[in-house]
N, C-alpha and C positions, 0 to 999 in steps of 0.2 A: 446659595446666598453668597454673595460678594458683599467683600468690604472694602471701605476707599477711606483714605485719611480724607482731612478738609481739600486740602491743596489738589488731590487727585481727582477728587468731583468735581471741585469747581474746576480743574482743567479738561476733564473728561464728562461732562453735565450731557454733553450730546450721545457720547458714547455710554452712560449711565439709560439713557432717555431710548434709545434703540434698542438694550437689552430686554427693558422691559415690555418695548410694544411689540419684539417680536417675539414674546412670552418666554427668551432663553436664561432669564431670570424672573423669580415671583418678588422680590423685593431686596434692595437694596441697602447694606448700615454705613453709614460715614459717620467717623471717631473722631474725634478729637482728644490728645494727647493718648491714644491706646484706648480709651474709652467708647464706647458707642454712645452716641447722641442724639441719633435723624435715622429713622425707617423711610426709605422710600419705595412705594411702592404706586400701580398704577391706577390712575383715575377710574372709578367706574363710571363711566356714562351712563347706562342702563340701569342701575338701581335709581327706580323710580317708587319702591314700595313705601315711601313715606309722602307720596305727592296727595293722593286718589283715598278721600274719607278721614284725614285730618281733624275737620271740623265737625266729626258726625257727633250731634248730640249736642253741639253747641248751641244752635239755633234750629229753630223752626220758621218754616214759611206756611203762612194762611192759605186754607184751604182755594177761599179769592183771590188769589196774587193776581193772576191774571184778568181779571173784573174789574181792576180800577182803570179809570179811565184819565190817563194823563194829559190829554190833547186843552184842557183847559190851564195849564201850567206852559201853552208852547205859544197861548195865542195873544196878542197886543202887540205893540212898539218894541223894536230893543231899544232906539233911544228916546223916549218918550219927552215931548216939547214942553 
């Protein structure tokens, strides 16, 4: 773990930004006055475990979903005279 005052991240934000994507560090603290303030550390793209079944239980779809027949909602004028 590394630590950087403000001044040193924000001049080093690239050099912060390469440690971590080339995994030679797992996260990052910038302080301010001596203090820790800001964990950085790197994006996960791949956690997707909150995408997929969210809404399970929320609703229900009818057994007919697919029975209704919407072609009568498509047909007449769009701009009728």
């Amino acid at each position: 773990m590394t630590i950087y005052n403000m001044y040193e991240a924000k001049t080093n934000l690239s050099k912060i930004s390469k440690l971590l994507e080339e995994k030679k560090e797992e996260m990052v603290i910038i302080s301010r006055n001596g203090k820790p303030v800001l964990k950085v550390t790197l994006f996960d793209n791949n956690d997707r475990s909150g995408l997929f079944g969210c809404a399970k239980g929320l609703f229900t779809i009818p057994d007919d979903f697919d029975d209704i027949d919407v072609s009568k909602d498509f047909e007449g004028e769009i701009f009728p005279k």
